[in-house]
C-alpha positions in Angstrom: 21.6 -60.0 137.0 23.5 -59.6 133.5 26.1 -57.4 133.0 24.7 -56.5 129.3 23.8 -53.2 128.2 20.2 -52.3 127.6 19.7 -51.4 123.9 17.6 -48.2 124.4 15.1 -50.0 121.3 14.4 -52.8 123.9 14.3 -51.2 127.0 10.7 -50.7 128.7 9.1 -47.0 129.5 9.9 -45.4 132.4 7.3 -45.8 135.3 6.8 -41.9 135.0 5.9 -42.7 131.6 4.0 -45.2 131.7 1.9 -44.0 134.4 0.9 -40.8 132.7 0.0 -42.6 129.4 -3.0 -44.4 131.5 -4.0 -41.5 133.5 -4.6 -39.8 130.0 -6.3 -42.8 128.6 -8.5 -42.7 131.9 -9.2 -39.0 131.9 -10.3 -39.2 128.2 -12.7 -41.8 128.9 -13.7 -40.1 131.2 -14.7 -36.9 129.3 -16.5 -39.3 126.6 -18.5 -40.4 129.9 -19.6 -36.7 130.6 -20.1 -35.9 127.0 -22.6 -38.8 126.6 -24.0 -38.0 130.1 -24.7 -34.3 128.8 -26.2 -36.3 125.3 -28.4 -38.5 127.5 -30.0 -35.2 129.1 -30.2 -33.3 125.8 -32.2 -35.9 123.9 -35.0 -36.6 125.6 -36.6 -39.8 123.3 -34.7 -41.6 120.6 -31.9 -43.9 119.9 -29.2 -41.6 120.9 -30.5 -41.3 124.1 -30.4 -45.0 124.6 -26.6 -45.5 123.4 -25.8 -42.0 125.7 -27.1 -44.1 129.0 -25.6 -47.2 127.7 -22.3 -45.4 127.1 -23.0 -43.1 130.4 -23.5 -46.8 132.5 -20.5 -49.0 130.9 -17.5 -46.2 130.4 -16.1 -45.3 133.7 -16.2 -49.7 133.9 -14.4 -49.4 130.7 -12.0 -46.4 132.3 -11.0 -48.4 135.0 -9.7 -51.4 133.2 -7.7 -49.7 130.5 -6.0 -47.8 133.6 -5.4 -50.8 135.9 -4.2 -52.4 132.1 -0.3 -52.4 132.5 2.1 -51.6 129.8 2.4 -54.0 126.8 4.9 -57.0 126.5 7.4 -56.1 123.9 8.2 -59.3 121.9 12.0 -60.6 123.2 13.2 -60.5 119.6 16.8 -60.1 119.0 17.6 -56.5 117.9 19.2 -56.4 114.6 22.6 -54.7 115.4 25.4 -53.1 113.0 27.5 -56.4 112.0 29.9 -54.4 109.7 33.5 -54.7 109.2 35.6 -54.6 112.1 38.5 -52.2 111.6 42.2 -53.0 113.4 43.1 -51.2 115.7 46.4 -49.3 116.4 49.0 -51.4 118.4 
């Protein structure tokens, strides 16, 4: 393991964090599922009805990936840090 502080730019989010951004992402897709559910009942004949089922059938599919999706790979660039002048210190 490296001694080397992590830069607070580069370190990852916290489980907690992380976590809780896909169970929002789940639960919204979730409520589009009900809302187009609810759409699929109202309108009885028409093209709306057909994409509410569709939507209906393939979101909670759709819900369950993006929440089993894990957190994105940050790209292992090199933080640009503060090169300045270094100023001498007192003896």
């Amino acid at each position: 393991m490296k001694d080397e502080p992590v830069l607070v730019t580069t370190a990852p989010m916290s489980p907690r964090d992380e976590r809780r951004g896909r169970e929002r992402r789940y639960l919204i897709t979730m409520a589009v599922r009900v809302l187009a559910f609810v759409a699929a009942i109202v309108f009885a004949t028409g093209w709306i009805r057909v994409i509410a089922v569709i939507l209906a059938v393939v979101l909670p599919w759709v819900a369950v990936v993006m929440a089993n999706a894990g957190p994105k790979k940050p790209e292992r660039t090199q933080p640009s840090l503060y090169a300045g002048e270094r100023r001498r210190e007192l003896e």
